[in-house]
N, C-alpha and C positions, 0 to 999 in steps of 0.2 A: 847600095840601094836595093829594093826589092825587085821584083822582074822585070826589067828596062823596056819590055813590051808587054806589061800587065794590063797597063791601062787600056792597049789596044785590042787585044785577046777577052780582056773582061768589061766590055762597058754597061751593064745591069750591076743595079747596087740590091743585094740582098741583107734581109735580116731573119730573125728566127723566127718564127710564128708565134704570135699570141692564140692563149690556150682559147678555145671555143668558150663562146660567153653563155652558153647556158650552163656550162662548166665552171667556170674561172667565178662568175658572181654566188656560187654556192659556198665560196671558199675567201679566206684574204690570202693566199698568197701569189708572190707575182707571176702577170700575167706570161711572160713569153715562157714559151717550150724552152729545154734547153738548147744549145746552139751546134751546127755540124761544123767541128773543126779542119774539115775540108772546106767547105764554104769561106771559113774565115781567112782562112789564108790566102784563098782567092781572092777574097776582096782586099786583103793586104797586099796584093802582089799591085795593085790599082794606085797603090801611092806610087807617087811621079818622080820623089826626092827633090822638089822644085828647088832649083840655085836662090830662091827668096820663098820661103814657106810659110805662107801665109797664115796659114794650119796657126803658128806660132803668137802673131800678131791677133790671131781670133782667140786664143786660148789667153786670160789673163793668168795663167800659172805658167804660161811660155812651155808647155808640154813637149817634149822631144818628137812629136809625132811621128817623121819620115822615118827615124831610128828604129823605135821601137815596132813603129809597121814590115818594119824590114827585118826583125827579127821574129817575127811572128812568121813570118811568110817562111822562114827559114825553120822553125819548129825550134829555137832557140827562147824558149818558155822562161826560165831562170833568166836570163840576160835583159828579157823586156820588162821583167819586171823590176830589176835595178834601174833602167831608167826612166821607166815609168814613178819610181818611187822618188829619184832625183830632182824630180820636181812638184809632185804630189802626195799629200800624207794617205790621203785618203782617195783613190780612185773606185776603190767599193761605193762610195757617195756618188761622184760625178758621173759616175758611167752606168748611175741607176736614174739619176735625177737632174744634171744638166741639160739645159736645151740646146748642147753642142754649138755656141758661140764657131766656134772652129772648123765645124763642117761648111757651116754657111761662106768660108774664106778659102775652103780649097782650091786652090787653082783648077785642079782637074773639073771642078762645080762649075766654070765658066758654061763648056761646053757640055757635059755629064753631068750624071748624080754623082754625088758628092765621093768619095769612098767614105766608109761606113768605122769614122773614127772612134765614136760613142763605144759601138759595140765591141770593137777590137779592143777598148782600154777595158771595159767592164769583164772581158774576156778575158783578160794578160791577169787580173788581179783575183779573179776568181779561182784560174787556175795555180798560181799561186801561192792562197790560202789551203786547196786542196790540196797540194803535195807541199807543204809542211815551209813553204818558204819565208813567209812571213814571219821572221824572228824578231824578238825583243834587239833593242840596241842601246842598253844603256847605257851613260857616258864613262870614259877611264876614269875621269876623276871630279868631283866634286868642287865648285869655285864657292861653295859654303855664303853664298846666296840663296835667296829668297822670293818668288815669286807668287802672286795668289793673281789666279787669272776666274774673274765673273766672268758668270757664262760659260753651258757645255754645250754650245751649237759647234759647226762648223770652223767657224772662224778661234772661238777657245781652244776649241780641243787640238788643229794646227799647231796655234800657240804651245800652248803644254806644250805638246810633243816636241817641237821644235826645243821648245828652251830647256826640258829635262835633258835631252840628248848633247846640250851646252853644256851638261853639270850643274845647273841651280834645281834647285830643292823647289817642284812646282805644286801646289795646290788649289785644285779648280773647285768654284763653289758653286753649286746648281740649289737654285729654290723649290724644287719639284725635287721629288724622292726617290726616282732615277735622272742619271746622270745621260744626255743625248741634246737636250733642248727640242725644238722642233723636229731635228731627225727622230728623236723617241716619240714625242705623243702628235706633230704634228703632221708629217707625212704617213700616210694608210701601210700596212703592211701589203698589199697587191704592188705597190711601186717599191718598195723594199723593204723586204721581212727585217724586222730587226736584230735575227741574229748576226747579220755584217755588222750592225754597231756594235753587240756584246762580243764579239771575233776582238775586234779592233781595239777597244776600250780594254779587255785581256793584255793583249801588246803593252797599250800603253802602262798598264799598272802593274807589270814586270820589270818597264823600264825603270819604273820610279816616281810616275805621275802618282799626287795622291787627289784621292774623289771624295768632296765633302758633299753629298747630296741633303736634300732637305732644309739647308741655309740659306737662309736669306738675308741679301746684305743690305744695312741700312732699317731691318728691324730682329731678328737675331746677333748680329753683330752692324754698330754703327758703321760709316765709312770710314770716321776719323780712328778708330781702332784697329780696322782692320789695316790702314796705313801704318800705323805705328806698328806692326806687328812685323810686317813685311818689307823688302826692302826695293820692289816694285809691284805696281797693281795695272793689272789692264783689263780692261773692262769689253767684255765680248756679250753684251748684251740680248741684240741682237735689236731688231725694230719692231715693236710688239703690242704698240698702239693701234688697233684698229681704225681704219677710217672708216665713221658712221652714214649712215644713212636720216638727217634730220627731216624727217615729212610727218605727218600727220600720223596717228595708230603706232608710231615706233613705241611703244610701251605694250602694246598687247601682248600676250602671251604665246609664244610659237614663233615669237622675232627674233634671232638670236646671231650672233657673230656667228662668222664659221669658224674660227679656234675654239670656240665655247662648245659644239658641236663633235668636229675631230679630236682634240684631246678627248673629251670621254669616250668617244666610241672604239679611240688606241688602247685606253684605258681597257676596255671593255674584255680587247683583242688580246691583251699582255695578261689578262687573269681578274682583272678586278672587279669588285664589286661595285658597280656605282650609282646610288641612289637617286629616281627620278633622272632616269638617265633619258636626256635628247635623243630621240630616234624619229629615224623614218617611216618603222614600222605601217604599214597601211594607214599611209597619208599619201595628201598631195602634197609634193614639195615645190619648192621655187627656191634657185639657185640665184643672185642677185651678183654677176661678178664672170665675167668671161676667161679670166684667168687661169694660172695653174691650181690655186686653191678651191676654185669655182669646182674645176675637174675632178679634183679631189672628192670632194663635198658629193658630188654627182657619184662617181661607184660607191663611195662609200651606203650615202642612200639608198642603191640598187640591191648590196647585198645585204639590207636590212629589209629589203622588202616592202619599197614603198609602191603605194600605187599609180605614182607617175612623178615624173623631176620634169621642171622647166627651168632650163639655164636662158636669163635675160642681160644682156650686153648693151649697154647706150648707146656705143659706135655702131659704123658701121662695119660688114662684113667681111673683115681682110679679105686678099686676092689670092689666088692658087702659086702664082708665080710674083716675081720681083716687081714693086713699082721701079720707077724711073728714077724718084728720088732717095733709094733704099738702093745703090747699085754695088755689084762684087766690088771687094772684100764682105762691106757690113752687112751685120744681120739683120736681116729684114722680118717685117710683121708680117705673117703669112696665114693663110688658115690652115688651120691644124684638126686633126681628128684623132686625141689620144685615145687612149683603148678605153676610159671613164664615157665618152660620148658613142662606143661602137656599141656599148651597153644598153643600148636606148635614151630615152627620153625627145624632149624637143629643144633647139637654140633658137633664141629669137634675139635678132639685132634689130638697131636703132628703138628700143625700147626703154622708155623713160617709166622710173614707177613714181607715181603721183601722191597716192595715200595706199595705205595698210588697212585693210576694214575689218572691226571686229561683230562677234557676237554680243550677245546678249551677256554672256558671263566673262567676253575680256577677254576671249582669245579670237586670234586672228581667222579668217573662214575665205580671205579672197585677197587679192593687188588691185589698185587701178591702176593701169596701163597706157600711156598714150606713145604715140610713134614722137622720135627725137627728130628735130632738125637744129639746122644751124643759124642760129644768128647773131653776126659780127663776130662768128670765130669762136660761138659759147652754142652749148650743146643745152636745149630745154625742152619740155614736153609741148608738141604741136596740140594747138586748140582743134578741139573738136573730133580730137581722134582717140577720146579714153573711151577703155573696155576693162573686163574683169574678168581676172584670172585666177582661179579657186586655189584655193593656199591652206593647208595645214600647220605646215614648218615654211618659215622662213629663213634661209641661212643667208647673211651679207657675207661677199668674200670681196670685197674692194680693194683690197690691197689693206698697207699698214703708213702710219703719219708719221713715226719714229719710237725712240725707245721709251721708257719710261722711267722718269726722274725724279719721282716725289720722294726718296728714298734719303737724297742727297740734301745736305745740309750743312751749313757752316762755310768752315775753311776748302771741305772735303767738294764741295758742289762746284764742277765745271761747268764753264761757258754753256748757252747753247747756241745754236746757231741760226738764223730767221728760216731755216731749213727746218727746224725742229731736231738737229741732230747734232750731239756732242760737238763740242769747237775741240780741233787741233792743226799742228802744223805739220809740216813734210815726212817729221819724224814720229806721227802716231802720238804725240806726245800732248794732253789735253792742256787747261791751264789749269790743272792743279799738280804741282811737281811729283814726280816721281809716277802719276798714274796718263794710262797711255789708253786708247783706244781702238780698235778694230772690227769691220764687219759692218755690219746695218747700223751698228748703233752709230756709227763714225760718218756710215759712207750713205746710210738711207737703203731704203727695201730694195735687196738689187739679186742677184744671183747667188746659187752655194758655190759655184765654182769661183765670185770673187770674193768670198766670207774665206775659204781656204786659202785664197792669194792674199789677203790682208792678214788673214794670222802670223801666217808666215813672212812677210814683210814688218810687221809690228814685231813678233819675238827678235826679230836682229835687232831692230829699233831697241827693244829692253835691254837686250842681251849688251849692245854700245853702249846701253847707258849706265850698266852696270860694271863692264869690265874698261872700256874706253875705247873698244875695238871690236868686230864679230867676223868670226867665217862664217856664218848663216845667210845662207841666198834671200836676196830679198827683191823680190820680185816685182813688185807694184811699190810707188809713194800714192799717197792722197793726192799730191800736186801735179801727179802725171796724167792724173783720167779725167773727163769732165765728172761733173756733179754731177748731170742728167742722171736719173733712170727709167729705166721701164718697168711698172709695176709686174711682179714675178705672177 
């Protein structure tokens, strides 16, 4: 284990600095300094090696945590990252963009801050890539099988990698013209630059993964083609239906999703030219959506230079600390202040928006606003308390309904489920034979660290149903977690 009196020597939980914001919004790239590798180790020495490590039971990729904390602490760089890698394809992803499920379960967290797991895996993986460790692995030998996995989010690109390293012959189809899904155009580069995904995406297409970008399946290629082509399909779609906002003025002009929004302005970031491009440019903006997409939405409009963001939340104001009914292990709803709100603007909770008001020529110029209460357990806007709140751009970030299926047809169309999400059973397996699913599309808008536990539980799923058996860790069923989520 790591310092069997770390915890007691070290009880402050440190992280790196975020760069100064009159700084950092000049620029996309991300925010934290880099990190003092004395510090880290200190704060690794803070794991406890708990006889029941909860750490485990928080992390749905079942993370080695104590291990690889304990090899950190030791300066044994190389070693942490073999079993960091043992159960994660990608900790470049989580340890930029998870909301550390696993912290929130520390044991040492009963009493203490947590130890500072995030940082140490995003730590172990960077370094790494920087001393050349991250090598291609691709399999001895070929089982002259066939896979085409939809979708290059999270949860795809898992899969591939997983099932090329089986020996089947993988080909991922993305309908966008780079290959990343949401990692590419929907997360801001300030949370992660994307050359971790083109790092990564290099690996994998050493190993043997092939990248068909620009296809789309179901109208460049049917479904029922693409079956016949292939000798399994799983489809990593991901959940990509927004849920709207139906009130009054939602047609004006300046109402806009917030993917419709962040994809062009990643666009923007990655070189491209994009016509009538959504910006915040010296506007008022309003954030509609308290979330992580919300947050998003918010730097991003900072460093475009708008002239004010309001982020608006229906609920009320989460608590600093744990309710009663959120108690350790689970991860509770807490208030948070990502480095997107230390930027400025204003949050306003229990705010209901009522109508969108436009001008004279059809775009939008204001919100009405009333405060939310509660009645019989349903959240609606209290009479007598609407105001207006001046609006340029409006961005909705309410989360997403599920995926999107108008594509599917015939024999080739799977179940769906009064979820709105692909129907399957324990084995990833939809009801259309041979095609499987994972990720949002399967599991509903949930987290990237279970889009990567589900790839990789579906590729063994493929991989058994191809050869009759798998060594491939599989880490989550569908039938072992609730349905519930919490919108990301």
């Amino acid at each position: 284990m790591a310092d069997p009196k770390g915890f007691l020597k070290v009880t402050e939980r440190e992280l790196p600095a975020r760069r100064p914001v009159p700084v950092r919004i000049m620029d996309w790239k991300e925010v934290y300094e880099p990190g003092d590798k004395a510090v880290l180790r200190r704060q690794a020495s803070r794991c406890m090696d708990c006889g029941v490590p909860f750490c485990h039971s928080g992390c749905p990729l079942g993370n080695l945590i104590p291990e690889w904390n304990d090899l950190t602490w030791r300066d044994e760089g190389r070693a942490a990252i073999e079993r960091l890698h043992a159960t994660n394809n990608f900790p470049e992803f989580t340890g930029r963009l998870c909301p550390a499920p696993c912290e929130s379960a520390c044991v040492l967290g009963i009493n203490q801050p947590a130890v500072t797991i995030k940082q140490i895996e995003v730590s172990i993986i960077d370094e790494a890539f920087a001393r050349g460790w991250v090598a291609p692995q691709p399999p001895q030998r070929l089982s002259g099988k066939t896979v085409a996995v939809v979708g290059s989010g999270p949860a795809g690109l898992a899969a591939a990698q997983q099932l090329t390293r089986a020996g089947h012959t993988v080909a991922v189809f993305e309908r966008d013209d780079r290959i990343g899904g949401l990692l590419r155009y929907g997360i801001p580069d300030f949370k992660m630059e994307k050359s971790h995904l083109d790092a990564r995406l290099r690996q994998m297409q050493d190993e043997g993964t092939r990248f068909r970008a620009g296809v789309e399946i179901g109208k460049d290629i049917s479904w029922d083609e693409l079956r016949s082509r292939y000798d399994a399909v799983l489809i990593a779609t991901g959940s990509t239906v927004p849920r709207d906002l139906a009130i009054p003025g939602r047609d004006l002009d300046g109402v806009h999703f917030a993917m419709e929004y962040l994809v062009e302005s990643n666009r923007v970031v990655a070189g491209d030219a994009v016509t009538d491009q959504i910006t915040a440019a010296g506007k008022h903006v309003v954030v509609i959506g308290g979330g992580d997409t919300g947050a998003d939405c918010i730097g991003t409009a900072h460093r475009q230079g708008a002239l004010s963001v309001t982020n608006l939340a229906i609920g009320r104001q989460p608590g600093e600390t744990r309710p009663e009914h959120q108690p350790w292990p689970t991860m509770p709803n807490l208030f948070e202040v990502q480095s997107a709100h230390e930027e400025g603007g204003e949050r306003v909770y229990l705010a209901s928006t009522v109508e969108f008001l436009g001008n004279a020529s059809g775009e939008v110029r204001a919100l009405r606003v009333a405060e939310t209460e509660f009645v019989d357990g349903r959240r609606v806007p209290k009479s007598g308390t609407e105001r207006e709140i001046p609006a340029d751009l409006v961005l909705i970030a309410m989360g997403f309904t599920g995926p999107e299926t108008d594509g599917f047809h015939g024999e080739s169309r799977p179940e769906v489920t009064s979820r709105g999400v692909i129907q399957r059973d324990g084995d990833y397996h939809t009801t259309v034979p041979g095609v499987f699913v994972a990720g949002d599309a399967g599991r509903g808008q949930s987290l990237i660290v279970w889009a990567i536990a589900e790839g990789r539980a579906a590729a063994a799923a493929v991989d058994r149903h191809l050869m009759g058996a798998t060594v491939l860790p599989a880490p989550v069923r569908p039938t072992d977690v609730a349905l519930s989520v919490q919108p990301a």
